[in-house]
N, C-alpha and C positions, 0 to 999 in steps of 0.2 A: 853653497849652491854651485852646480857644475856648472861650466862654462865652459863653450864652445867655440873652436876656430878651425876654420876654413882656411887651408895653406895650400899655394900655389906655387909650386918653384916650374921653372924653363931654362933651358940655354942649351949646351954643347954638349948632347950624353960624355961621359967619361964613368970609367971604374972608378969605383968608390961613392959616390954621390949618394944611393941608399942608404950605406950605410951613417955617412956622415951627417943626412939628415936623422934619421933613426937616434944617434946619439944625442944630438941636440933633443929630441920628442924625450928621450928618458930621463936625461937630466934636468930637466921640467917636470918630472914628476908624471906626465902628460898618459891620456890611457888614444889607443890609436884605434878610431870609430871605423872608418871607411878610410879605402884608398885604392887609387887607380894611375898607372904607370903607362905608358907609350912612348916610342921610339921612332920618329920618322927622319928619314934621309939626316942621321946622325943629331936632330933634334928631339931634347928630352921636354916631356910635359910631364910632369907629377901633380896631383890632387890629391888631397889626404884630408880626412876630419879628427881631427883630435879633443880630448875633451878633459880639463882640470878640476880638483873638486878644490883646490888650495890656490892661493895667489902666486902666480913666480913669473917671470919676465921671459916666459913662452917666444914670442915675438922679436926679445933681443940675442937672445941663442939661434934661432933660426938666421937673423941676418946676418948674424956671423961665422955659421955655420955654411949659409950662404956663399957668402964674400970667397971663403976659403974653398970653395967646392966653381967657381966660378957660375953661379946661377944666380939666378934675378929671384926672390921668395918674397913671397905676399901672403899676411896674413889678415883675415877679415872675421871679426868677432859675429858668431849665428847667434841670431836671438831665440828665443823660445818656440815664437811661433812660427818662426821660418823652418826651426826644428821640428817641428809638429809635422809640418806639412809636406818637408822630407820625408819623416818618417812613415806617413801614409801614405803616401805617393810610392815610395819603396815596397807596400804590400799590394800594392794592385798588381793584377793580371798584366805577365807580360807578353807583347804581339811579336814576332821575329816578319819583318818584311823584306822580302829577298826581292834584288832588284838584277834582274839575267838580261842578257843581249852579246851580240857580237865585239860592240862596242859602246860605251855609254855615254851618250852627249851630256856633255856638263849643264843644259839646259834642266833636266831630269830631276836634278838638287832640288831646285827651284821650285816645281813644280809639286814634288812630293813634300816640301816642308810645307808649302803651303795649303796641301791636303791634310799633314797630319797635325795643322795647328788647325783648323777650319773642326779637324774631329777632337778638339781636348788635345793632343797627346802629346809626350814628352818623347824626345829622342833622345834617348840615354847613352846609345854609342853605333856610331858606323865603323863595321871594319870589313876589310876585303875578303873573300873566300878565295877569288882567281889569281891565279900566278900574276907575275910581272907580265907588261906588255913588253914587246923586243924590242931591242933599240933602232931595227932599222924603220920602224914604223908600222911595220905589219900588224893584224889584229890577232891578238890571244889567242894559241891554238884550239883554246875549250870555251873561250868565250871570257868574256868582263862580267864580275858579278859580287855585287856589295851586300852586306846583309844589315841592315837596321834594326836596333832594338827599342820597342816604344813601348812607352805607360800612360795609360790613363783611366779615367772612371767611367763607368756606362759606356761602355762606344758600342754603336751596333758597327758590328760586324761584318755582316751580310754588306750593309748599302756602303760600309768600305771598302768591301773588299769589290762592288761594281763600280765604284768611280774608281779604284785603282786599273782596271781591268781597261777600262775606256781611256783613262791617263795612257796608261801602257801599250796602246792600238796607237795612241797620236804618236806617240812618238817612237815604234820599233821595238818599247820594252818590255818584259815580261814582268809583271810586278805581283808576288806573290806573297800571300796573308797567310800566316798560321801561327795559332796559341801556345806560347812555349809554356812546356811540360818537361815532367821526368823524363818521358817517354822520346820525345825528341831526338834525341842523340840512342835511343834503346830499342828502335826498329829491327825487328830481328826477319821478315818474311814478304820480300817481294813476290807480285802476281802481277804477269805482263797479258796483256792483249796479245796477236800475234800480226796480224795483217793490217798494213801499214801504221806497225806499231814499232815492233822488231823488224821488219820486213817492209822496203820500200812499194810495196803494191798489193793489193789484194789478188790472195791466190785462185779466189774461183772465178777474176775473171780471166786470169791466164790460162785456166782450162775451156772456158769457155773461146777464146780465141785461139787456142787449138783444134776447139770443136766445129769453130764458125757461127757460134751464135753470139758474137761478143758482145755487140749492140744491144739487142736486149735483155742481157744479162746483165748488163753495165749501169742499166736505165734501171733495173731493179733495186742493184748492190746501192746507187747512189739515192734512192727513195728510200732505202733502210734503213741507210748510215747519216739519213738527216734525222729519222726519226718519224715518219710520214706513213709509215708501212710498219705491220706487226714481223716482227722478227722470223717466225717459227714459219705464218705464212708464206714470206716472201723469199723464207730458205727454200723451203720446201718445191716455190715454181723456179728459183733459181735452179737445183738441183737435177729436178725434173728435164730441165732441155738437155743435161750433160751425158744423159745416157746415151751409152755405144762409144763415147771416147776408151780409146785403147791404156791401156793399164799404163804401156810405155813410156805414155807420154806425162808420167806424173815424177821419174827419175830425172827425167831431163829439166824439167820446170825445179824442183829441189835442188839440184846442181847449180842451176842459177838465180838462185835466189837474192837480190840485191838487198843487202841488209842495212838497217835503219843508221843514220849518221851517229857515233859515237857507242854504237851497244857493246862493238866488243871490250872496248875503254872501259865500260859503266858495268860488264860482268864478271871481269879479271881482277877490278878494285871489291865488288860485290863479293864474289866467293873468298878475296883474303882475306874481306871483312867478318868472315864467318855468317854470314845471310843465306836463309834457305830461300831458292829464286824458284819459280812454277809459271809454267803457260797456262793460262785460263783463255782459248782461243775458242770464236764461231766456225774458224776454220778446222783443219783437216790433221789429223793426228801424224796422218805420213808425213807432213812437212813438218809439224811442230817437233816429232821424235827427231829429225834430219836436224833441228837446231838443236836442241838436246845433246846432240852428239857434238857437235859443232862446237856450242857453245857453254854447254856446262850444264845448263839446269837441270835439277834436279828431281821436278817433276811436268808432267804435262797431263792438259785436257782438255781434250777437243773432240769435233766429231768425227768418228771412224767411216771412210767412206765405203760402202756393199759393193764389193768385185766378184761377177762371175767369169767366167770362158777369159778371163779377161779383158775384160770390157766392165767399166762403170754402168752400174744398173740404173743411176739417178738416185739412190738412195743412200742413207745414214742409218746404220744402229742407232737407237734410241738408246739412252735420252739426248735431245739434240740440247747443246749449249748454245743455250737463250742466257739474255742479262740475268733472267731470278735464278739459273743454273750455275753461274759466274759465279754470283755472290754467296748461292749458299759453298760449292768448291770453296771461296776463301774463308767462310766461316769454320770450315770443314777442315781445312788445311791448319789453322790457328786455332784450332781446339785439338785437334792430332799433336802437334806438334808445343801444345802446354802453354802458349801466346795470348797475351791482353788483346783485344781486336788494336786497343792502341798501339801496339808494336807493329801492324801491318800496314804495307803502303801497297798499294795498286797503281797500275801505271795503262791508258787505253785512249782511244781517239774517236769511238763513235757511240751513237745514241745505244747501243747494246751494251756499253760500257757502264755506263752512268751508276745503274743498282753496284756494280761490283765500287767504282769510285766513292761513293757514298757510305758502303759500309767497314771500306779501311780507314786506319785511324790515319791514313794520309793518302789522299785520291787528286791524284795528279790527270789531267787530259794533256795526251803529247798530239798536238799538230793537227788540233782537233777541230771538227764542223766549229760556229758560234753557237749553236745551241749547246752542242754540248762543253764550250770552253763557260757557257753562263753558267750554266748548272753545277760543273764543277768546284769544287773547293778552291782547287789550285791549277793553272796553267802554266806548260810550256811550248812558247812558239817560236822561237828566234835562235838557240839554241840545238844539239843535237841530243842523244838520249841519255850521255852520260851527265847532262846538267839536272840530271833527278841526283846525282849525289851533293850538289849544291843545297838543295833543299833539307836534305839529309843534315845540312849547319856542316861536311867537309869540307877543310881547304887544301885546296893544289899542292900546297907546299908540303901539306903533310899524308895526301896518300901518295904523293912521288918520293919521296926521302926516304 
């Protein structure tokens, strides 16, 4: 009958300790089940399961394998059923919960263990994504951000991933849910929103405050982007007031375009990574191509706005980009280009976003109304644009090296 043990060694990493335990595991005859290794501030933790189908003194190799390696080792014999339930629990669905902010109050811990014991779950390992913080005290340049791995059986989803969302409003942090998969790490095809997505403002209504109609164009844009107003509608009277601005003043507005916190960070790591990136904007093609150029991507689609004498007529060639236009573009873009929808991530901030969110296999809302951060799968708020490659499961250290 095999038999099972649980070994624990710790103390003061040094070279060789692998291996010196390794020897002792073989000279026991011993077969090696599971095992996991970490290294913190020059302290070793090792776990390992090992398992005999023969009698041999397992336990006294180890602690003098030990002795000689300078580590403390504990061995604790698994019973059967303990094994069982291992070994189930190892095939459940795993959740990756990614916890983003500026800086993470150690309160945080607390609170999230106590949410994911309240839903069944095991937390099987936390490790960092973000760089070091600096030693003079300052916060992270790209922000503090931990990723959690949890198991467990039935959990809905949904009503966890709202009390993370309400956890993560108390206290400053963005706390994000998503089902790891293949796919995961295998995203090949971002689609960005444009206005104040990539771009800190929305650009019609800086045409509008050239035009002098800004106030109520403002009062429109901000009924749409709750959600409150049909899109195509409220383009359409938004539009409408902009006729007679002069052509000129759409160079000068693209020249200053103030762009979103972190994008150029998050398209330079993007295109090394080999990712095909695409604007899916309600805005204006003239500014979307201006970031194109700017910044890399690869393609764009928005709506083109109708110049005569030079002067804006008020109007867009059809078809105008509505949410269900968005999403079929990414559908479109991921079958072009030979992609699982699971490989796609979308990245937006307002209620026109939402269908496109929804039908990537990762729908992210950046800096977005509450309706539309409910709706969404995943949020970030605290954060700038390049913390979408944290969710992506990157870490600092490894796309800067």
């Amino acid at each position: 009958m095999t038999r099972r043990v649980l070994i624990r060694a710790t103390g003061n990493a040094r070279p060789g300790q692998l291996a010196g335990l390794g020897r002792a595991l073989a000279s026991s005859g011993a077969r090696l089940l599971d095992i996991n290794q970490s290294v913190t501030f020059g302290m070793l933790s090792l776990e390992a399961l090992a398992g005999l189908d023969h009698e041999a003194d397992l336990e006294g190799a180890l602690a003098a394998a030990g002795s000689a390696l300078g580590l403390d080792v504990q061995a604790v014999q698994v019973g059967a059923e303990e094994y069982h339930r291992w070994s189930v629990q190892s095939g459940q669905p795993r959740l990756i919960m990614t916890l983003l902010a500026p800086r993470l109050p150690a309160g945080i811990l607390a609170e999230v263990g106590l949410l994911t014991a309240e839903q069944g779950l095991t937390v099987e390992l936390i490790h960092r994504l973000s760089g070091r913080e600096p030693l003079d005290g300052e916060a992270p340049p790209h922000g503090a951000c931990v990723e959690c791995w949890l198991r467990g059986d039935e959990v809905d989803i949904e009503a966890l991933r709202e009390k993370a969302l309400a956890l993560g409003a108390v206290h400053g942090v963005d706390i994000a849910l998503q089902e790891d998969s293949i796919w995961r790490r295998h995203r090949r095809l971002v689609c960005f929103d444009m206005d104040s997505t990539l771009i800190q403002t929305e650009v019609i209504d800086e045409l509008a405050r050239r035009h002098g109609v800004f106030d109520e164009v403002a009062a429109v844009t901000e009924r749409a982007m709750r959600g409150e107003l049909d899109f195509q509608q409220s383009f359409r009277e938004r539009m409408a007031r902009l006729e007679g601005l002069d052509e000129s003043v759409l160079a000068e507005i693209a020249e200053n375009l103030p762009l979103m916190d972190g994008v150029e960070r998050l398209m330079h790591h993007l295109k090394r990574l080999g990712y095909r990136t695409a604007i899916l904007s309600g805005g204006f093609t003239y500014f979307a191509e201006y970031l194109q150029q700017r910044l890399g991507f690869d393609e764009v689609h928005a709506n083109e706005l109708v110049i005569e004498n030079g002067r804006l007529t008020g109007e867009v060639r059809e078809p105008i980009v509505d949410a269900e236009r968005k999403a079929e573009l990414l559908r479109g873009i991921a079958a072009r280009e030979e992609l699982a929808m699971e490989q796609t991530i979308a990245v937006g901030d307002g209620a026109n976003d939402l269908r496109m969110l929804a039908t990537a296999g990762l729908g992210i809302a950046f800096r977005a109304k509450p309706l539309v951060q409910q709706q969404a799968r995943q949020s970030i708020s605290t954060l700038g644009l390049d913390a979408v490659l944290y969710l992506i499961g990157y870490r600092q250290v490894d796309l800067e090296s």
